[in-house]
C-alpha positions in Angstrom: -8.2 -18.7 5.3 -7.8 -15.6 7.6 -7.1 -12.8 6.5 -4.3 -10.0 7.4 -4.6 -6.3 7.3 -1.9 -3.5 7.9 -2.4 -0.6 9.8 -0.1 2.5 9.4 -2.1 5.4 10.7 -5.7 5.5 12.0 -5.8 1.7 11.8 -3.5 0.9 14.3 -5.3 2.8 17.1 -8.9 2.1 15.5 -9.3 -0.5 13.6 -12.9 -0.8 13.8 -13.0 -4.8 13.0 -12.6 -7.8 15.1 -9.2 -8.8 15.5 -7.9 -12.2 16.6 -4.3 -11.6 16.9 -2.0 -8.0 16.0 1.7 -7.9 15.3 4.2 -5.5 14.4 5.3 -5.4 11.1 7.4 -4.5 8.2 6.4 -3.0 5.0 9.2 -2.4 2.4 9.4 -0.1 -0.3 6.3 2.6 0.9 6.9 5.3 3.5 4.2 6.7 5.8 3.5 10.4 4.8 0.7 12.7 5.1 0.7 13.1 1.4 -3.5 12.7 1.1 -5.8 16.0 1.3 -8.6 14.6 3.5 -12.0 15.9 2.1 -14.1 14.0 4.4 -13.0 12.5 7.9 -10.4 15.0 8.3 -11.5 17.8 6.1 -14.0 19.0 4.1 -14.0 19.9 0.2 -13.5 23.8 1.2 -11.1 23.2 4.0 -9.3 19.8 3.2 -7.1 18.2 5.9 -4.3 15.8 5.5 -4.4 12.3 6.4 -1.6 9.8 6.3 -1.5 7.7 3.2 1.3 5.0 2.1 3.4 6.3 -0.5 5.6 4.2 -2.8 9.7 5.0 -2.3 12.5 2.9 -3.2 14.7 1.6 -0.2 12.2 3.0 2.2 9.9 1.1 5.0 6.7 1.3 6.8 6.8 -0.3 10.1 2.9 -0.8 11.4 1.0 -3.2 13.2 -0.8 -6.5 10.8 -4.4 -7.6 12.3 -5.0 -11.3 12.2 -8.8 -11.4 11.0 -10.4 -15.0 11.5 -11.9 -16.4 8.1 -15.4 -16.4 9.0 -15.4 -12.5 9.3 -12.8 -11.7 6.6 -15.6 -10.8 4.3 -17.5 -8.1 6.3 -14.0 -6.9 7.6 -13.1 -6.0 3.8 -16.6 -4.3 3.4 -16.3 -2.4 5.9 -12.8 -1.3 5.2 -13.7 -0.9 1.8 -16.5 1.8 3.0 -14.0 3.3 5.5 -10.8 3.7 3.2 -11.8 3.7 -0.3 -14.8 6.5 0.1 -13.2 9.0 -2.1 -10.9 6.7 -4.2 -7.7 8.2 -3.6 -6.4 4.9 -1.8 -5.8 2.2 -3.6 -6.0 -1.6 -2.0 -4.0 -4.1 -2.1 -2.1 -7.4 -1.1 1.5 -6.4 -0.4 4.1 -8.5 1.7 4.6 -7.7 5.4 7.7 -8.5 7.2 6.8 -9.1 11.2 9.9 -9.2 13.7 10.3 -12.3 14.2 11.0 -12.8 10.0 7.6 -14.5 9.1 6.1 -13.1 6.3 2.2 -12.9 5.1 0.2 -10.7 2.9 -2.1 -8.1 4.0 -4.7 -6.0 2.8 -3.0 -2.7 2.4 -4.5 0.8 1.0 -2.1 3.0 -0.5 -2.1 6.5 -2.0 -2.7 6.5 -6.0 -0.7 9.4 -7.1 -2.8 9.7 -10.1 -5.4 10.7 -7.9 -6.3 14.8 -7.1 -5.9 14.4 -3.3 -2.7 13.2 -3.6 -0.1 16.1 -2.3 2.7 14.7 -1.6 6.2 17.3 -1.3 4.2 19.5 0.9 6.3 21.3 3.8 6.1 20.1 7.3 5.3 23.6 8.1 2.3 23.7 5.4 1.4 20.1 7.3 1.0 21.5 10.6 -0.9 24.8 9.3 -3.6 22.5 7.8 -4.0 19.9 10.3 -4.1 22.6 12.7 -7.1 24.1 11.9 -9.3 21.3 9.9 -12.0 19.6 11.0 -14.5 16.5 9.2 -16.5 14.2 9.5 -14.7 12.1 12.1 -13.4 14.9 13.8 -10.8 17.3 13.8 -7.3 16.6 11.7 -5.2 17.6 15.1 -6.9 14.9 17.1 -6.0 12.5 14.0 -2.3 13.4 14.0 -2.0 13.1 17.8 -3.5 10.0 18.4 -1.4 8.4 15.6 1.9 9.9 17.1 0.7 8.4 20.5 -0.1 4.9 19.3 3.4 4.6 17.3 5.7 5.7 20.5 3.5 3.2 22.8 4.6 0.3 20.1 8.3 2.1 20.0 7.9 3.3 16.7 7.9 7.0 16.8 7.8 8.6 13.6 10.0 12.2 13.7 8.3 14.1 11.4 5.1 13.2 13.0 6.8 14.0 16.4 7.7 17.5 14.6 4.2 17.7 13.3 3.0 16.9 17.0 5.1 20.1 18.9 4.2 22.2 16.2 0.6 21.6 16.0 0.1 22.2 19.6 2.3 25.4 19.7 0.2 26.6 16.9 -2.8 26.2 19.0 -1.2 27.6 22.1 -0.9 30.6 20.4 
C-alpha cells in the first residue's frame, strides 16, 4: 500500500524522498506555528532557532501539500523521515486524516509538536520570532533561510501564511539594518 506523508513547512519545498504524486491538502484541527526551539538544523543548544511545528487547536486547519510515496519505498521513506524529524524527540508522528481539494480523504504520516516536550514554545511574540530566526544558524543552515523558503513555497501553491509573511518583512528589515 503506498503510503502518504504531509508536509507543512520544510517538507513541502524539500522533501528529501521520492515522490510519485503531491497534492494539496487539508489538515483539521492543528495550526502551523513556529512553536519548536530548533537545537539542531536551525539552531544550536546555546543559540536555539525556531522551526515550524504543527500544533493542536480546536476549529483550526493546516493546509500543506500530501506526497504520494509508492509501497516499495514506503519503508526507507519512514526511516529517513524518522532520522530527519524525530532527531530530538520533540515531534511526535503520526497517522492523521488529510482533507485534499477535491474532498478525497487519506491518512498521512504527520509529525506534530508534543507540548510535553522542552522545545516546545509555543505563545511566543512574532516579534521575539523574528529576533531569533534572524540571527540563528544550525546544522542545515541558517533559521532565516528556513523561514524564507517556506513563505516562498506556500504563496507559489497560494497558500500564504500572514504571520509568516509578517515574519518574512520583519526578518529582512532586521538584517537590513
Amino acid at each position: 500500500m503506498d503510503l502518504w506523508v504531509f508536509g507543512y513547512g520544510s517538507l513541502m519545498w524539500n522533501p528529501g524522498f521520492d515522490v510519485v504524486e503531491s497534492r494539496i491538502a487539508r489538515l483539521p484541527g492543528w495550526h502551523r506555528s513556529f512553536c519548536m526551539s530548533s537545537i539542531h538544523h536551525r539552531g544550536t543548544e546555546d543559540d536555539p532557532g525556531l522551526v515550524l511545528a504543527l500544533d493542536a487547536a480546536t476549529g483550526a486547519h493546516c493546509d500543506g501539500v500530501a506526497f504520494r510515496v509508492a509501497a516499495s519505498k514506503a519503508d526507507n521513506t519512514i526511516d529517513y523521515l524518522r532520522e530527519r524529524e524525530l532527531i530530538s524527540s520533540a515531534y511526535l508522528e503520526r497517522e492523521l486524516p488529510i482533507t485534499f481539494r477535491d474532498g478525497a480523504t487519506e491518512t498521512a504520516v504527520t509529525y506534530v509538536i508534543d507540548r510535553a516536550h522542552v522545545q516546545y514554545v509555543a505563545g511566543m511574540a512574532l516579534e521575539d520570532q523574528a529576533r531569533i530566526i534572524a540571527h540563528a544558524v544550525g546544522g542545515r543552515g541558517p533559521n532565516d533561510e528556513y523561514l524564507y523558503n517556506t513563505a516562498a513555497h506556500l504563496a507559489e501553491l497560494d497558500l500564504a501564511d500572514e504571520d509568516l509573511n509578517w515574519l518574512v518583512a520583519r526578518v529582512r528589515g532586521m538584517k537590513a539594518a
